[in-house]
N, C-alpha and C positions, 0 to 999 in steps of 0.2 A: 536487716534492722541492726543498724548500729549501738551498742548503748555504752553511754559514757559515762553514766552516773550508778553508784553505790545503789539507788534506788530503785532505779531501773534492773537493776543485775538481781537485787531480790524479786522484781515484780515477776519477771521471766521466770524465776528458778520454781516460784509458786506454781506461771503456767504450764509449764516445764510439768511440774509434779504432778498436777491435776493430772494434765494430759496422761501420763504415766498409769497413774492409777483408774482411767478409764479406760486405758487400754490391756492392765490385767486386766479389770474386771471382765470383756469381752473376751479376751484370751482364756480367762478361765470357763466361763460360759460356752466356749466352740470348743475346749476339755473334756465339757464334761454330759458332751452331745450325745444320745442312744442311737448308734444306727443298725444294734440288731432287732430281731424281732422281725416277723411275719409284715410285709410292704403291704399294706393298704391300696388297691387298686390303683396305681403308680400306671405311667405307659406299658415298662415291662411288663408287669402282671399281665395287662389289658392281653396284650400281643401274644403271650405263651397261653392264656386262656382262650384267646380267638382259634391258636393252633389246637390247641385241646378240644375244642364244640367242633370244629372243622372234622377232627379225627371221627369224633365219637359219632356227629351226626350221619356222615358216610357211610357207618355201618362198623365201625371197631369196638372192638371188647375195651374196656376198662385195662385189664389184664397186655391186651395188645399195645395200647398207647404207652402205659409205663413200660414194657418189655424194649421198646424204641430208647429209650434213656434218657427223651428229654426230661418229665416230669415224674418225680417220685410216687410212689404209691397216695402216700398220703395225700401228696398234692393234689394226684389226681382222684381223690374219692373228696375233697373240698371243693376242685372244679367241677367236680359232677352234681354236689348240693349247690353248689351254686348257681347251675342249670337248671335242675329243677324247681330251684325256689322263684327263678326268672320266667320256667315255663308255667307255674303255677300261677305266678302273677300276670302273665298275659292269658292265660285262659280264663280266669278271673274280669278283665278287663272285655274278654271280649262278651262274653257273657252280661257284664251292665251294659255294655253299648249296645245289643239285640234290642 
């Protein structure tokens, strides 16, 4: 885009600007992003909890699967409510389907 006129050179420098100012505004937005905090059933989680029910179900202690160092203690007494809250809701389930 050529521009040849005085007018023109203001019209640009306005879109110029806008432009500008909408891309701080996104720049400051992708700033001022939270990526700590406990991940929300993401793939990963899914996958390190699939290896955790895998462990536990087979016959391992609590104590045993953190002692391996994938999963911290804590983690693993969260993946373990969270098995039982999954096993409560399917025996629940099956019990209305009888």
């Amino acid at each position: 885009m050529k521009i040849t006129t005085l007018d023109e050179a203001l019209e640009r420098i306005k879109e110029l600007e806008k432009e500008v100012a909408e891309l701080k505004a996104e720049n400051e937005t992708l700033r001022n992003r939270n990526f700590g905090g406990r991940k929300k059933h993401d793939e990963a989680w899914m996958a390190a909890y699939n290896d955790f029910m895998l462990k536990y179900e087979s016959g391992m202690t609590l104590m045993e699967i953190v002692a391996e160092g994938d999963v911290s203690r804590r983690t693993a007494y969260r993946y373990l409510a969270y098995y039982k809250e999954l096993q409560k809701i399917a025996g629940t389930s099956k019990s209305v389907q009888k």
